[in-house]
DRENVEXSE-834081 format. One line per 8 residues: number of its first residue (from 1); their letters; for each residue x, y, z of N, C-alpha, C, CB. Coordinates in Angstrom, 1 decimal. Each point is the difference from the previous one (the first is absolute). Glycine has a CB too. Layout:
NUM = a = X:Y:Z:X:Y:Z:X:Y:Z:X:Y:Z  ...
// end
This chain:
1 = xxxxxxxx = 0.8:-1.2:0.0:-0.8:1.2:0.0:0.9:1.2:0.0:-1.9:-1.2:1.2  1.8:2.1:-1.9:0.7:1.5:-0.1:-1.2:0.6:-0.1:2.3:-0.2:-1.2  -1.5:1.8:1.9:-1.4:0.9:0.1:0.9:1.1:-1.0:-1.6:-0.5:3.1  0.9:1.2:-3.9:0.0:1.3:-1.1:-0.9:1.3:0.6:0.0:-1.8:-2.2  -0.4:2.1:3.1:-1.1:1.2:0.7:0.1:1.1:-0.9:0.4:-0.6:2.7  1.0:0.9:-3.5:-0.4:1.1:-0.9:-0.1:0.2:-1.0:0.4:0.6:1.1  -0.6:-2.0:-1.5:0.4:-0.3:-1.7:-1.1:0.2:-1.0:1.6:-1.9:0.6  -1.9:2.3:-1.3:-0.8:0.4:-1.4:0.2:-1.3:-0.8:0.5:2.8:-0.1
9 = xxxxxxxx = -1.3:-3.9:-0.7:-0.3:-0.9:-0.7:0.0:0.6:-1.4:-1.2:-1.1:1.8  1.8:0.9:-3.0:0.2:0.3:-1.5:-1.8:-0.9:0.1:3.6:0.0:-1.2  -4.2:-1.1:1.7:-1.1:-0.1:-0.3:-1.1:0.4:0.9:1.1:-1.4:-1.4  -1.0:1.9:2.4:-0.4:1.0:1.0:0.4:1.2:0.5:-0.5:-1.7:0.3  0.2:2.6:-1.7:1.4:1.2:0.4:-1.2:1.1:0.8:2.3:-0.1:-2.8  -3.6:0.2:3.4:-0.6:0.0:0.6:0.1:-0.1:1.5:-0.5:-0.4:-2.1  1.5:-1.0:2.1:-0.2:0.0:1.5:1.3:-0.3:0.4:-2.4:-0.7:0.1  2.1:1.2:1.6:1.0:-0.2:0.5:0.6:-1.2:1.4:-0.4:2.3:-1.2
17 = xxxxxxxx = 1.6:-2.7:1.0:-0.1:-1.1:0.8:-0.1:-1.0:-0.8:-0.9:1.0:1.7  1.9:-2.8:-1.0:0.1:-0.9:-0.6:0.4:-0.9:0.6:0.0:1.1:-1.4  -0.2:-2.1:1.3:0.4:-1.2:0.6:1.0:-1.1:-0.5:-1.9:0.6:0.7  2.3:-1.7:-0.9:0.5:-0.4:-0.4:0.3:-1.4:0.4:0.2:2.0:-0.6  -1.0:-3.2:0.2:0.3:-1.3:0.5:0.9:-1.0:-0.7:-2.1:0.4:0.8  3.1:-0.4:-0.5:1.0:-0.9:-1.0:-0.3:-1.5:0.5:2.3:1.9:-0.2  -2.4:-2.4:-1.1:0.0:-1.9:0.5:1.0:-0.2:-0.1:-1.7:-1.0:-0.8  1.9:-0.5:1.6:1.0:-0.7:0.9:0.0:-1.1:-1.2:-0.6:0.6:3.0
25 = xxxxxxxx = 1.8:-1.5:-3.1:0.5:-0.7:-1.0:1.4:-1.1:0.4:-1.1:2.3:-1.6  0.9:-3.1:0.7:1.0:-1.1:0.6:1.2:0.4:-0.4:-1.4:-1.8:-0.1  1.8:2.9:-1.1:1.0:-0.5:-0.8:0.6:1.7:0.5:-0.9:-2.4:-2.2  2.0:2.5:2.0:1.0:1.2:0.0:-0.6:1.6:-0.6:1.9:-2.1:-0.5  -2.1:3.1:1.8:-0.5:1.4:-0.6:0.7:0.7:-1.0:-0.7:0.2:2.0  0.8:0.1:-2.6:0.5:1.4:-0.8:-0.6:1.7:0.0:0.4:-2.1:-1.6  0.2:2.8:1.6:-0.3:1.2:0.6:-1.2:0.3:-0.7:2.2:0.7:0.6  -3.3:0.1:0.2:-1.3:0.6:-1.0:-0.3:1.3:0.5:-1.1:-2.3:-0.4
33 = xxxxxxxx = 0.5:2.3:-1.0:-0.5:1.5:-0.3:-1.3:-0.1:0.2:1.6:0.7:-1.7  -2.1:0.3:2.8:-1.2:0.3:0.4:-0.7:0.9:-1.0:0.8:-0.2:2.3  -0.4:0.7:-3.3:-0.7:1.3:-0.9:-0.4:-1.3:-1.2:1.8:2.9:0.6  -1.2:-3.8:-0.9:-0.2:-1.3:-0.9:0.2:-1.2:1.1:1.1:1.2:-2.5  -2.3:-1.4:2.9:-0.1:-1.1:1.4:-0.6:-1.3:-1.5:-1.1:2.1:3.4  1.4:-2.7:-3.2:-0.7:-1.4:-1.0:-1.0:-0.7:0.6:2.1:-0.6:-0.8  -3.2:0.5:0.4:-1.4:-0.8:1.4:0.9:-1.2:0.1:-3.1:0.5:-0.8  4.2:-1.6:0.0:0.4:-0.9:0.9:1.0:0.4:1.0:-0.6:-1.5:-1.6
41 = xxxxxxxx = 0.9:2.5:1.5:0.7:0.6:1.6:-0.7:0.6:1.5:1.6:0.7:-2.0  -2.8:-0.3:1.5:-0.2:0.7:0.9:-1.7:1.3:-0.9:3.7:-0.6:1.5  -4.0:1.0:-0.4:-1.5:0.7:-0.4:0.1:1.2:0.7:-1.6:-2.1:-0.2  0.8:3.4:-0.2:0.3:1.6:0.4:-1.1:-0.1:1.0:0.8:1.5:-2.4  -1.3:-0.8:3.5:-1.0:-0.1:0.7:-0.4:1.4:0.2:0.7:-2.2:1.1  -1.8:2.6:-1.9:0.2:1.3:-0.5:-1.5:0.3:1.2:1.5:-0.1:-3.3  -1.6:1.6:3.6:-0.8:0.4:1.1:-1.0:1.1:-0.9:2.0:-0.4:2.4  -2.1:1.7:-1.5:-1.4:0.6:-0.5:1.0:1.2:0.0:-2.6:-1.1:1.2
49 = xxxxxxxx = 2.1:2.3:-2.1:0.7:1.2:-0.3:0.2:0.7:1.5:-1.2:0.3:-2.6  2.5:0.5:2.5:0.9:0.2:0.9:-0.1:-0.8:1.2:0.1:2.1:-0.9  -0.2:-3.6:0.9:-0.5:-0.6:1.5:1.7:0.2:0.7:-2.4:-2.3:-0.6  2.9:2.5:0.1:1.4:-0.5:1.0:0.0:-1.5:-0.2:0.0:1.8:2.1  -0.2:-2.9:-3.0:-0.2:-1.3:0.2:1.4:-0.5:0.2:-2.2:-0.1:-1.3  2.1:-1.0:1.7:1.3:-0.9:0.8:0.8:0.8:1.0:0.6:-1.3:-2.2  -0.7:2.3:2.7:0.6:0.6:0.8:0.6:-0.6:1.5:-1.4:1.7:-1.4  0.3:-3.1:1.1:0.3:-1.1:0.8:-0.5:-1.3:-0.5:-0.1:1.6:1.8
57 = xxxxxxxx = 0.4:-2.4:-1.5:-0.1:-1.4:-0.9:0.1:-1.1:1.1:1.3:0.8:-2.3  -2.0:-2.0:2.8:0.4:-1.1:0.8:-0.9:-1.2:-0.8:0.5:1.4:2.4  0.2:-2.7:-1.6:-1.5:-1.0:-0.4:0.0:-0.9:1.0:0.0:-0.1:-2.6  -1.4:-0.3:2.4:-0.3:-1.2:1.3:-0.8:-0.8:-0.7:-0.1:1.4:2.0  -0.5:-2.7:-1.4:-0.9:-0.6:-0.7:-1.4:0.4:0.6:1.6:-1.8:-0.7  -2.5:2.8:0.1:-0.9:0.1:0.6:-1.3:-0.7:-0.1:1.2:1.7:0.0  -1.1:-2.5:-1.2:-1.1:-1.1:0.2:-0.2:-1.3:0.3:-0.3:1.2:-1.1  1.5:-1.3:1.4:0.9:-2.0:0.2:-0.1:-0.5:-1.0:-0.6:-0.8:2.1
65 = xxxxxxxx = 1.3:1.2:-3.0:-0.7:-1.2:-1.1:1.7:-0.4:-0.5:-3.0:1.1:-1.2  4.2:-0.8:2.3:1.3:0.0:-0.2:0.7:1.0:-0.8:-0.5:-2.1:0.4  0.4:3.0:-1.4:0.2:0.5:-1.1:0.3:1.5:1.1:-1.6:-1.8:-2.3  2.8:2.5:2.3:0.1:1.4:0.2:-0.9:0.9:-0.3:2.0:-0.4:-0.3  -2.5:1.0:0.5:-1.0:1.2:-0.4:0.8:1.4:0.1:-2.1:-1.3:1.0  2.0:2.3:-2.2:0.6:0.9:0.3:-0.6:1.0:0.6:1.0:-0.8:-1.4  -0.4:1.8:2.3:-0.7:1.2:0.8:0.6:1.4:-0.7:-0.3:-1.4:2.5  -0.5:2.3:-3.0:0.6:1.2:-1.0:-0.5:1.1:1.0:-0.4:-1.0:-3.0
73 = xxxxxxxx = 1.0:1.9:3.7:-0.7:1.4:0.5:0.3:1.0:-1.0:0.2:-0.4:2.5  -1.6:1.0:-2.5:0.2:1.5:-0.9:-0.5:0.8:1.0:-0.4:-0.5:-2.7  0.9:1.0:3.7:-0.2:1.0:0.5:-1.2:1.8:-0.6:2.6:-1.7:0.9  -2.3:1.7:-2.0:-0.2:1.2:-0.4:-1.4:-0.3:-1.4:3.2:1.0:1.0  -3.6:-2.1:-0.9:-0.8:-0.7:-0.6:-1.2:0.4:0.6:1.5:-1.8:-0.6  -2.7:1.6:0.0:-1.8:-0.3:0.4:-0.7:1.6:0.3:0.5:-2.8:1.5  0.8:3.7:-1.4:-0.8:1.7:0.2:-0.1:0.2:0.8:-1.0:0.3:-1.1  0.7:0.8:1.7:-0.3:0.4:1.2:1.1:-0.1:1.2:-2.1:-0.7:-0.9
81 = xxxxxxxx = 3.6:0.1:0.6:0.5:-0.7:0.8:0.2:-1.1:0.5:-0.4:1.4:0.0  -0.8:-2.5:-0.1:-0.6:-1.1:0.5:1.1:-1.0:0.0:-2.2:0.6:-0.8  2.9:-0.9:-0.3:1.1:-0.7:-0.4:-0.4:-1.6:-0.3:1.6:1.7:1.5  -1.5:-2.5:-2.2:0.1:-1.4:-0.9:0.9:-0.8:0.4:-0.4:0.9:-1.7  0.2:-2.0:2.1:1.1:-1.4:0.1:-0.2:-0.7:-1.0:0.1:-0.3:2.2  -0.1:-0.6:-3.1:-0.5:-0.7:-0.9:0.7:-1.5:0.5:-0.3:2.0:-2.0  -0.7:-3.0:2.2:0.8:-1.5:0.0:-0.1:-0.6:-1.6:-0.6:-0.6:2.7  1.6:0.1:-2.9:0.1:-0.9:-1.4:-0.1:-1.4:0.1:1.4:1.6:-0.9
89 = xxxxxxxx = -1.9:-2.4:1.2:-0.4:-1.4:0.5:1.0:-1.1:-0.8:-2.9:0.8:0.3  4.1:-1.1:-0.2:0.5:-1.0:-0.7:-0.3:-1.2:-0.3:1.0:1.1:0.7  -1.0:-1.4:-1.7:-0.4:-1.8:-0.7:0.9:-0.7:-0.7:-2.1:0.5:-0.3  2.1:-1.4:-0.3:0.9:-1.3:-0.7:-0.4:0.9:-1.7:-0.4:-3.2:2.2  1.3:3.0:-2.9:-0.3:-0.1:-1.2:1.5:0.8:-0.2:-3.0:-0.1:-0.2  3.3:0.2:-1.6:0.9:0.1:-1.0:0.6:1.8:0.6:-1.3:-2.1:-2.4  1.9:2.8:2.5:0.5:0.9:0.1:-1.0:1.3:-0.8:2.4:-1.6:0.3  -2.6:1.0:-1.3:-1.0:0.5:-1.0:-1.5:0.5:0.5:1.4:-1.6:-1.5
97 = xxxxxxxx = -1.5:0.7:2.6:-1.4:0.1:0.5:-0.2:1.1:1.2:-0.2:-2.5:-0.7  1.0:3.1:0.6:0.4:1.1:1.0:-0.7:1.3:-0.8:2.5:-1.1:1.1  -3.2:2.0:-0.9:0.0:1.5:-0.6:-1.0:-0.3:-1.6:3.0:1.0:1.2  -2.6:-0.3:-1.5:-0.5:0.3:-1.6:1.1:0.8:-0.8:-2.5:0.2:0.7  2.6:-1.6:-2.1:1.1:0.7:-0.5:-0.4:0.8:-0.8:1.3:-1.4:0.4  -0.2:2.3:-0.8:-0.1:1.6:-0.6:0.2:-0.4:-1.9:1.6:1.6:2.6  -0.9:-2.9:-3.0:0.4:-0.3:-0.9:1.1:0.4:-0.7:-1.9:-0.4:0.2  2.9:0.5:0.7:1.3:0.3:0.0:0.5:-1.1:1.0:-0.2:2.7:-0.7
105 = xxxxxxxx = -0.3:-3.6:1.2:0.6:-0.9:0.7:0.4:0.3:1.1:0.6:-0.8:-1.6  -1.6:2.5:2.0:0.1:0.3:1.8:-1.3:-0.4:0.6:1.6:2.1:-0.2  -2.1:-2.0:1.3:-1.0:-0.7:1.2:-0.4:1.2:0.7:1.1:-2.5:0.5  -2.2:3.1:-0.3:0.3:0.9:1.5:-1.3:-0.7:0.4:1.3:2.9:-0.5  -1.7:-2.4:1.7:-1.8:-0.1:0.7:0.2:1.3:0.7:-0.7:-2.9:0.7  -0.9:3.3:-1.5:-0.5:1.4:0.6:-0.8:-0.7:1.2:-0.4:1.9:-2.5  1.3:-0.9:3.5:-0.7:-0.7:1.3:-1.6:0.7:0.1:2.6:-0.2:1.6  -2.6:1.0:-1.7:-1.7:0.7:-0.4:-0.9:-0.8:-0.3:0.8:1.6:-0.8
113 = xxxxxxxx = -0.4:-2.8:0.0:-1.0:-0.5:-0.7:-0.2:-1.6:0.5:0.6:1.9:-1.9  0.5:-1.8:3.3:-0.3:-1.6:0.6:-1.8:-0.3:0.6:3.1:0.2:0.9  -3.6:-1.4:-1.5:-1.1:-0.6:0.4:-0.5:-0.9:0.8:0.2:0.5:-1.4  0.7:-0.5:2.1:-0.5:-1.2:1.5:0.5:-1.4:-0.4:-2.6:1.3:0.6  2.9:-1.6:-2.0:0.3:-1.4:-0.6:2.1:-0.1:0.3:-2.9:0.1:-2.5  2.9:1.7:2.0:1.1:-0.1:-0.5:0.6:0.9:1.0:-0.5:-0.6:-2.4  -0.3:1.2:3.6:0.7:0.5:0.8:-0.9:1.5:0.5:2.3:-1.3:-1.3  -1.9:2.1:2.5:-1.5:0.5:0.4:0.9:1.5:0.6:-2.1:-2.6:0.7
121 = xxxxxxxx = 1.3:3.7:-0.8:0.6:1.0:1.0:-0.5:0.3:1.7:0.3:0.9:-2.5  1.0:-0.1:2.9:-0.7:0.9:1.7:0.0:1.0:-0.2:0.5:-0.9:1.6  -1.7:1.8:-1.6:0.1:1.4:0.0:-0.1:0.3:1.2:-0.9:0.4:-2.0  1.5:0.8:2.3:0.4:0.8:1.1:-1.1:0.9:0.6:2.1:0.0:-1.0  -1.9:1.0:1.8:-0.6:1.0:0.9:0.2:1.0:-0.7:0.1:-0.8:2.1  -0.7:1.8:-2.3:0.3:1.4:-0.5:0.8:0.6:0.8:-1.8:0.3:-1.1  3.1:0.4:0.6:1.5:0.8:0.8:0.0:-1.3:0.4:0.0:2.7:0.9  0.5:-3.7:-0.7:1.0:-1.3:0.6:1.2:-0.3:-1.0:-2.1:-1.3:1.0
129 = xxxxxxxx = 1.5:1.4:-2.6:1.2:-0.1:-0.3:0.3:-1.6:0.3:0.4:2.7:0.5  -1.2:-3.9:-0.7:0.5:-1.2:0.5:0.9:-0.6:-1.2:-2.2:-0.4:1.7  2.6:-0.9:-1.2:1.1:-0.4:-1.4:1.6:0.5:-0.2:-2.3:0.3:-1.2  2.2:0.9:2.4:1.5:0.5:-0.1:1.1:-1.0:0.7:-1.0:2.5:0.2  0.8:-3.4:0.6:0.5:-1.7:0.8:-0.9:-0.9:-0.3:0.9:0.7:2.0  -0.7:-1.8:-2.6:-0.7:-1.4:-0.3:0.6:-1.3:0.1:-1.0:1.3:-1.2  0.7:-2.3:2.0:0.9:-0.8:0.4:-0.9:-1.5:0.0:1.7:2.1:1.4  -1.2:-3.6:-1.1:-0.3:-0.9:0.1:0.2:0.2:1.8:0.4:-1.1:-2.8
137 = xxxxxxxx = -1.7:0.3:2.9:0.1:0.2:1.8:0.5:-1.2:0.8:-2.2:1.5:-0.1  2.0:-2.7:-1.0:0.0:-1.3:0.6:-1.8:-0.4:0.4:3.1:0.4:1.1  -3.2:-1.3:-0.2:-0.8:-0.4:0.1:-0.7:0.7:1.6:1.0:-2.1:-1.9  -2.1:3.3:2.0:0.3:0.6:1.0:-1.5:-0.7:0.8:1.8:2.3:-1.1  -2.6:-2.7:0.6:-1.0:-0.7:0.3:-0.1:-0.9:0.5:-0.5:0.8:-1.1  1.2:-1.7:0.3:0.6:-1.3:0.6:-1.0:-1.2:-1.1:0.6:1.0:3.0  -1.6:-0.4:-3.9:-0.5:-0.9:-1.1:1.0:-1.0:-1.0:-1.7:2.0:0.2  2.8:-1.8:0.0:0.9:-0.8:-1.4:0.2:0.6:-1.1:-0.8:-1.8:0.6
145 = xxxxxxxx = 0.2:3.2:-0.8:0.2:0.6:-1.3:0.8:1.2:0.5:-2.2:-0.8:-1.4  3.0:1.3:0.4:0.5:1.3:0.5:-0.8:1.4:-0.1:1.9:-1.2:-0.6  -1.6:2.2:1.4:-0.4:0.8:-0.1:0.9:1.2:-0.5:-1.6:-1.3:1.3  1.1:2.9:-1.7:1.0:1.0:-0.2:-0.7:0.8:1.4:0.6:0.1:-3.2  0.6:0.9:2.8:-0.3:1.7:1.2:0.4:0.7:-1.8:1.5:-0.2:3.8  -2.5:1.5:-3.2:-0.2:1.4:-0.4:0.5:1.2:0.6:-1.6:-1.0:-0.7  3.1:1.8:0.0:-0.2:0.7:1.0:-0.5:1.4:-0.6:1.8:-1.3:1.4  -2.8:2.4:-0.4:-0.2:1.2:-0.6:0.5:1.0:0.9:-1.7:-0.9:-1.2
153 = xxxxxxxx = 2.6:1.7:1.1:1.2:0.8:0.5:-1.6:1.0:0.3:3.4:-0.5:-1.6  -3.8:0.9:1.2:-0.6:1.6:0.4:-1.2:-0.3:1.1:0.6:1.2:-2.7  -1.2:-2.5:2.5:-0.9:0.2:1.2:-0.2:0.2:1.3:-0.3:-1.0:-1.3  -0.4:0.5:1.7:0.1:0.5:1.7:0.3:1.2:0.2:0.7:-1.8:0.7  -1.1:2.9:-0.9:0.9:1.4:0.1:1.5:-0.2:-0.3:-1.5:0.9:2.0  1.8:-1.4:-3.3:1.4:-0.1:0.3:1.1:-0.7:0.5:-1.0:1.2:0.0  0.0:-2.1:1.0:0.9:-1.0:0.2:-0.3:-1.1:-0.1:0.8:1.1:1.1  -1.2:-1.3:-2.5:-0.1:-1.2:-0.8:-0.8:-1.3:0.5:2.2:1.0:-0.6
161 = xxxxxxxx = -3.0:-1.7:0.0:-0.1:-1.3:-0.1:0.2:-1.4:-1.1:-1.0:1.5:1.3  1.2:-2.7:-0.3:0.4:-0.9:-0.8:-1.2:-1.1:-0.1:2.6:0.6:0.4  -3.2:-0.7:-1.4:-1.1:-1.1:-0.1:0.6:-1.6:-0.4:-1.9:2.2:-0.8  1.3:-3.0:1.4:0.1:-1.6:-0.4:-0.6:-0.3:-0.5:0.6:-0.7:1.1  -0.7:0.9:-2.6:-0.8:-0.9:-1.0:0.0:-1.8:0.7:0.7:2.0:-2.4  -1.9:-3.1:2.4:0.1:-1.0:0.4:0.0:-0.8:-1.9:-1.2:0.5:3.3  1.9:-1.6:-3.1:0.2:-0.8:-1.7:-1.2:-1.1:0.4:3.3:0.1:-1.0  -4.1:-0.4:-0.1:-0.4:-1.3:0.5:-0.2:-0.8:-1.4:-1.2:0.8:2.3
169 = xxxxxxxx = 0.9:-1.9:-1.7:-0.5:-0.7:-1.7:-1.0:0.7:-1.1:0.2:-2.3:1.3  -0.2:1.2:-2.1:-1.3:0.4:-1.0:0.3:1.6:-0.7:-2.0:-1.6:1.7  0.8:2.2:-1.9:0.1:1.0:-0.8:0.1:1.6:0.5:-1.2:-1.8:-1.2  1.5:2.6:0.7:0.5:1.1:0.8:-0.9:1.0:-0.5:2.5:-0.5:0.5  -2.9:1.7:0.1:-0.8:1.3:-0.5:0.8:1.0:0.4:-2.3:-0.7:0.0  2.2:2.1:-0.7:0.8:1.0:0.4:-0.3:0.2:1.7:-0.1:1.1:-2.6  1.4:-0.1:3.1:-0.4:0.0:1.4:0.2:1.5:0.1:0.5:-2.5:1.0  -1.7:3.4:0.0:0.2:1.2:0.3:0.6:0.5:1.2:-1.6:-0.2:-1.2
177 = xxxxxxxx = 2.5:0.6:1.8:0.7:0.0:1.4:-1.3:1.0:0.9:3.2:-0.1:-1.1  -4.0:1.1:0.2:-0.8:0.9:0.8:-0.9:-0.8:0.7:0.1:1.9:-1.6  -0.5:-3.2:1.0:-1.1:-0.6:0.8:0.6:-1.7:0.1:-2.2:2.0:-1.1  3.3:-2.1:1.5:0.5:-1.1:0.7:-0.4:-1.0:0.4:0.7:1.2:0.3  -1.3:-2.5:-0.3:-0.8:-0.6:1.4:0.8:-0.9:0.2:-2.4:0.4:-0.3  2.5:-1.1:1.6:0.6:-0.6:0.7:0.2:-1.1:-0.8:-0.7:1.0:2.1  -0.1:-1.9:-2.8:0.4:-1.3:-1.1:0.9:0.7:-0.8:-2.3:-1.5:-0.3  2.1:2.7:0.3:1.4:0.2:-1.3:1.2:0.0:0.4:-1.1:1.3:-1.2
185 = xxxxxxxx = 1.1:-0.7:2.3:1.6:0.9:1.1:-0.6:0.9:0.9:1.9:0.3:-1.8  -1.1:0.5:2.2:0.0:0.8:1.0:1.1:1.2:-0.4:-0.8:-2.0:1.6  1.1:3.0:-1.2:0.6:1.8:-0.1:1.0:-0.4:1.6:-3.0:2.1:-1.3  4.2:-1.9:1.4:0.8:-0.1:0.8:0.6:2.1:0.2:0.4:-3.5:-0.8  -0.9:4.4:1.8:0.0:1.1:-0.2:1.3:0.6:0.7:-2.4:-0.2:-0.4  2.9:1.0:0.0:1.6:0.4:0.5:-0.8:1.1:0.9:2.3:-0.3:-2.3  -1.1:0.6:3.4:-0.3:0.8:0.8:1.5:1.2:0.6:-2.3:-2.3:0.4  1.6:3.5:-0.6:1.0:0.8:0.6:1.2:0.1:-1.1:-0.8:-0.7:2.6
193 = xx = 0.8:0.6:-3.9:1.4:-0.2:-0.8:0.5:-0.9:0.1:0.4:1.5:0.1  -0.7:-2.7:0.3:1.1:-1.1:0.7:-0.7:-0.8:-1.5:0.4:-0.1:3.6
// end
């Protein structure tokens, strides 16, 4: 995973922010070019106009189904402040089956346009700003699946909160941090600048 937070796309010259998932391989690396990424090398993980996308990057398995899942924050994504995480749901298949190719033999996935099949978003709080920290939490529930944390630097007056998204099987729907409920996670709230 490499993060690009201020890179401009020749096929997203629109937006800003990027991601970058390189696949893993049996045989000997050779150096690559991210501006000519090959979909059998690796896929762009492209965000929403000026989000700040990748500015942070982790993965966990959030639905057990073994397969990494990727975690993308765009802090500066969804308006208002609110800020975007995007998960990308990993599966088995050819390198190819990653993104949509451009027909030049590059791959990106507009995270915007993930469907719950292929992967789902968390929108934020207005002024939070969430997505600026995004991490794999491990297993904080204790269900067998992993879960992530969200962090959003501006809430709480300032002194920030960090939410636990919970992972579970089966199928996923976007998640809103404003209206939380306890099956989803919980808001962990900083206090005093600390």
């Amino acid at each position: 995973l490499i993060t690009a937070p201020n890179a401009t796309l020749m096929n997203f010259p629109d937006r800003d922010g990027v991601g970058y998932l390189i696949f893993g391989h049996g045989t000997p690396f050779s150096d690559l070019d991210l501006s000519n990424l090959s979909s059998n090398d690796g896929v762009e993980l492209v965000g929403p106009v000026g989000g700040w996308t990748g500015i942070t990057i982790s993965s966990t398995d959030i639905n057990g189904d073994g397969y990494s899942d990727i975690v993308v924050g765009s802090p500066l994504g969804w308006g208002s402040g609110k800020g975007v995480t995007y998960v990308v749901l990993g599966h088995t298949g050819a390198p190819a089956s990653f993104g949509t190719p451009d027909g030049f033999g590059h791959s990106s996935i507009d995270l915007s346009s993930l469907s719950g099949s292929d992967g789902f978003k968390i929108t934020g709080v207005a002024g939070e700003y969430s997505g600026q920290a995004v991490s794999g939490a491990g297993d904080v529930n204790g269900d067998g699946v992993g879960d992530l944390i969200v962090g959003a630097p501006y809430a709480n007056g300032m002194d920030g909160t960090s939410y636990v998204v919970f992972g579970h099987t089966g199928a996923f729907t976007d998640v809103d941090l404003s209206t939380l409920t306890g099956s989803q996670g919980f808001a962990i709230h900083g206090s005093g600048g600390n």
